[in-house]
C-alpha positions in Angstrom: -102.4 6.7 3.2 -103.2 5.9 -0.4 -103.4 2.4 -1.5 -101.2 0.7 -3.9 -103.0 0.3 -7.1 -104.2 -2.9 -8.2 -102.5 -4.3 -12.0 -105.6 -5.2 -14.0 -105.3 -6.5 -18.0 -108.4 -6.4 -20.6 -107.9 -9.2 -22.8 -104.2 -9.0 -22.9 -103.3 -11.7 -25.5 -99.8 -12.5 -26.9 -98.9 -15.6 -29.1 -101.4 -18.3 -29.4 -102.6 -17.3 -25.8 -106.1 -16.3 -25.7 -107.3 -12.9 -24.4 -106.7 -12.8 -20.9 -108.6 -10.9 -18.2 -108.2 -10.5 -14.4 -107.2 -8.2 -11.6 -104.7 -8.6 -9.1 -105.0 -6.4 -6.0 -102.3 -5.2 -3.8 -100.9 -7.8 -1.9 -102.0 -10.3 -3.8 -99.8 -12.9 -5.2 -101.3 -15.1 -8.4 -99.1 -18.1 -8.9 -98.9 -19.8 -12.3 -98.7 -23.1 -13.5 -98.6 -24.7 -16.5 -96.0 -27.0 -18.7 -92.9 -25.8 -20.9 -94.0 -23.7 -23.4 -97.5 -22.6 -22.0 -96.8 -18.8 -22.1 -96.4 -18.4 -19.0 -93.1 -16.2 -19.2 -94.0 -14.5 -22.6 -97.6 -13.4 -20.3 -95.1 -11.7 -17.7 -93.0 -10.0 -20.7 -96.3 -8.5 -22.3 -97.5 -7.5 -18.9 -94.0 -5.4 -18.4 -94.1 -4.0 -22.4 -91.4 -6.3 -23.4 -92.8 -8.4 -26.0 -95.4 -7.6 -28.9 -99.4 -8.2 -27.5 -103.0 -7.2 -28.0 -105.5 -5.8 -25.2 -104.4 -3.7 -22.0 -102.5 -3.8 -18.8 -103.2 -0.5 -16.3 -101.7 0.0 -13.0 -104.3 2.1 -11.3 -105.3 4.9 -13.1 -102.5 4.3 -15.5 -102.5 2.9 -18.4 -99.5 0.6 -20.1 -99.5 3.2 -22.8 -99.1 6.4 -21.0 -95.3 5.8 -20.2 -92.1 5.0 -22.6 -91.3 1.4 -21.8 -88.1 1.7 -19.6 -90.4 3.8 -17.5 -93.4 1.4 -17.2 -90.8 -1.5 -16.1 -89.7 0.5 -13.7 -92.7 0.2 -12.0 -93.7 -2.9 -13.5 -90.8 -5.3 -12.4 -90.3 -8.3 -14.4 -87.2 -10.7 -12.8 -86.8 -13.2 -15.6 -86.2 -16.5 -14.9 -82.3 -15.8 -16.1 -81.6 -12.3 -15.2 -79.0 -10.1 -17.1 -76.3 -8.4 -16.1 -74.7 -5.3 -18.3 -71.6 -4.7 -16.5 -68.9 -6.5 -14.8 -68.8 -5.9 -11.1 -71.9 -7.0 -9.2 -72.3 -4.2 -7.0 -72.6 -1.9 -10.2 -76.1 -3.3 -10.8 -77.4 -1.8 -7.9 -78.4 2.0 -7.3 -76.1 3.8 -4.9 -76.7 5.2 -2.0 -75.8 5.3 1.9 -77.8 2.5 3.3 -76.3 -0.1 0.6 -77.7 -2.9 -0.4 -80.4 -4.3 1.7 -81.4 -8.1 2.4 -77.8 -9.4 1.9 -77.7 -11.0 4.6 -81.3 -12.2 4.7 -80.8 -14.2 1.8 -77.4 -15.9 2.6 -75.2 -13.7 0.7 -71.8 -11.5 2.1 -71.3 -7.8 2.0 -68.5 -8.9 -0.1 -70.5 -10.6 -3.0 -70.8 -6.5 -4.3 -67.1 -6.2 -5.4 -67.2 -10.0 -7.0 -66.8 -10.0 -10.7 -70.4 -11.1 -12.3 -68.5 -14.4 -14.2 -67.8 -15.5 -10.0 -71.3 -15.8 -9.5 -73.2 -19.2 -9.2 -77.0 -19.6 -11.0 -78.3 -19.5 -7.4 -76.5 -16.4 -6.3 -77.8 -14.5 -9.9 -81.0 -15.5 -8.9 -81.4 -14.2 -5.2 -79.3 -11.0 -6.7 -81.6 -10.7 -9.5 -84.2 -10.4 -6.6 -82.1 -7.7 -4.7 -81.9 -5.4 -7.6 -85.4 -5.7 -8.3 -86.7 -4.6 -5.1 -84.1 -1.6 -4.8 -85.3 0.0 -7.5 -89.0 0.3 -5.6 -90.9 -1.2 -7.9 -95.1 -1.5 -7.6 -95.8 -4.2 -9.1 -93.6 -7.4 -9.2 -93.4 -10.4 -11.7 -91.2 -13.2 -11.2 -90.4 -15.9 -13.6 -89.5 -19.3 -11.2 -87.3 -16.8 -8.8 -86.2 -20.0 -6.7 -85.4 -22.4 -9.7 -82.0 -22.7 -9.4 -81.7 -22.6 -5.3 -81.7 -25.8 -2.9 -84.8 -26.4 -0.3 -83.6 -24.7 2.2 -82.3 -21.2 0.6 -85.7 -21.5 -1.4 -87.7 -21.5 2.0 -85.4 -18.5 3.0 -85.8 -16.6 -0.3 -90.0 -17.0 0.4 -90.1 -15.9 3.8 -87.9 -12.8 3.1 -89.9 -12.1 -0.5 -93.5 -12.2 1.1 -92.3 -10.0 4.3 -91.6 -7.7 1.4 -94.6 -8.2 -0.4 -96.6 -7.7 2.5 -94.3 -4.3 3.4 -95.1 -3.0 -0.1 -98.8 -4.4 -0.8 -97.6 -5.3 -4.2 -99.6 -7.0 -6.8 -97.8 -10.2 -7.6 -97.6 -12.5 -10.6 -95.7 -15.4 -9.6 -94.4 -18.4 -12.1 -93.9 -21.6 -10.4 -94.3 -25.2 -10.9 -93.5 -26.6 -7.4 -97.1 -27.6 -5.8 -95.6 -27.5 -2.2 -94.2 -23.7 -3.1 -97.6 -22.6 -4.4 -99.5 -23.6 -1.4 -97.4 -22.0 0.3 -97.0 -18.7 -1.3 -100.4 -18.3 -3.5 -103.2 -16.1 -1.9 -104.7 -17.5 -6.0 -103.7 -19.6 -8.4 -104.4 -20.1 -12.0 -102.8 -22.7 -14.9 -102.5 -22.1 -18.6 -102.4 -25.0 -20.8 -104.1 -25.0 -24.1 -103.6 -21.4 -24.9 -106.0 -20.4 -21.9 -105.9 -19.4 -18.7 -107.8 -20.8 -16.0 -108.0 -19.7 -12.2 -109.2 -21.4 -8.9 -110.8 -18.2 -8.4 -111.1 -15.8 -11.1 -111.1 -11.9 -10.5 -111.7 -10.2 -13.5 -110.7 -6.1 -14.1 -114.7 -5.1 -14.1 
């Protein structure tokens, strides 16, 4: 069996960040810290081709470059810190097919939440959906934006147990933006910070 490919950048820069350079491996999840307006989120939408940068970001062999962009962030998931939604019924945001929509359950939502009107929805309930449709779409690489922000302690716990089973199930690279110390410790295989326009990590593991 082939294994997933590691997401590497080559000093990726975007705003007044500086050049950054690192390499995440499969399985690996890299939390970030850092206060408000740090870059952390406008890092994640570079990495998935979504807002204006300098430098690289491959996926393997492949290069950001080498696909249109709806393509790349196909593979290149990005689950933004407030997700969109394009049409009105929930379950319309999700591909079809015969097994449905899996992890329902899992993550304390009904079957029934499919046929709600989006407007019905709660900021927790977007957020753990948001989730859901990222993963059906069988993404390689995932970047999430503070995926348990609006969610209480105990749905958070549940949302992290059932998100690294499935990181472990898909040996994704993960980029993970969080400011909860307790939630890093517990979720982080590295962690980095940006403040100051830099990044800095615990560890660093650079591309080369």
């Amino acid at each position: 069996m082939t294994a997933p490919p590691s997401l590497c950048l080559e000093r990726l820069a975007v705003g007044d960040l500086e050049p950054v350079s690192l390499r995440v491996a499969a399985g690996e999840v890299l939390c970030l810290a850092g206060p408000s307006g740090a870059g952390k989120s406008r890092l994640l939408r570079a990495i998935a081709d979504l807002e204006p940068h300098r430098g690289t970001v491959t996926l393997g062999e492949l290069a950001q470059t080498d696909l249109p962009g709806h393509a790349w962030r196909r593979r290149v998931m990005l689950v933004p810190a407030e997700s969109q939604w394009w049409a009105e019924r929930v379950g319309d945001h999700f591909p079809a097919g015969e097994g449905g929509v899996r992890g329902l359950s899992a993550l304390g939502l009904m079957p029934e939440v499919l046929d709600w009107p989006v407007g019905r929805l709660s900021s927790g309930e977007k957020q753990r959906l948001a989730l859901l449709r990222a993963l059906a779409r069988g993404p390689s690489v995932l970047l999430l934006d503070e995926p348990t922000a609006n969610l209480d302690d105990a749905t958070t716990r549940r949302v992290e147990a059932w998100l690294m089973a499935r990181i472990r199930d898909g040996g994704w690279p993960v980029i993970w933006v969080a400011h909860d110390p307790a939630q890093i410790a517990r979720v982080a295989t590295r962690r980095g910070r940006l403040e100051g326009g830099r990044l800095v990590e615990e560890v660093p593991a650079p591309c080369k």
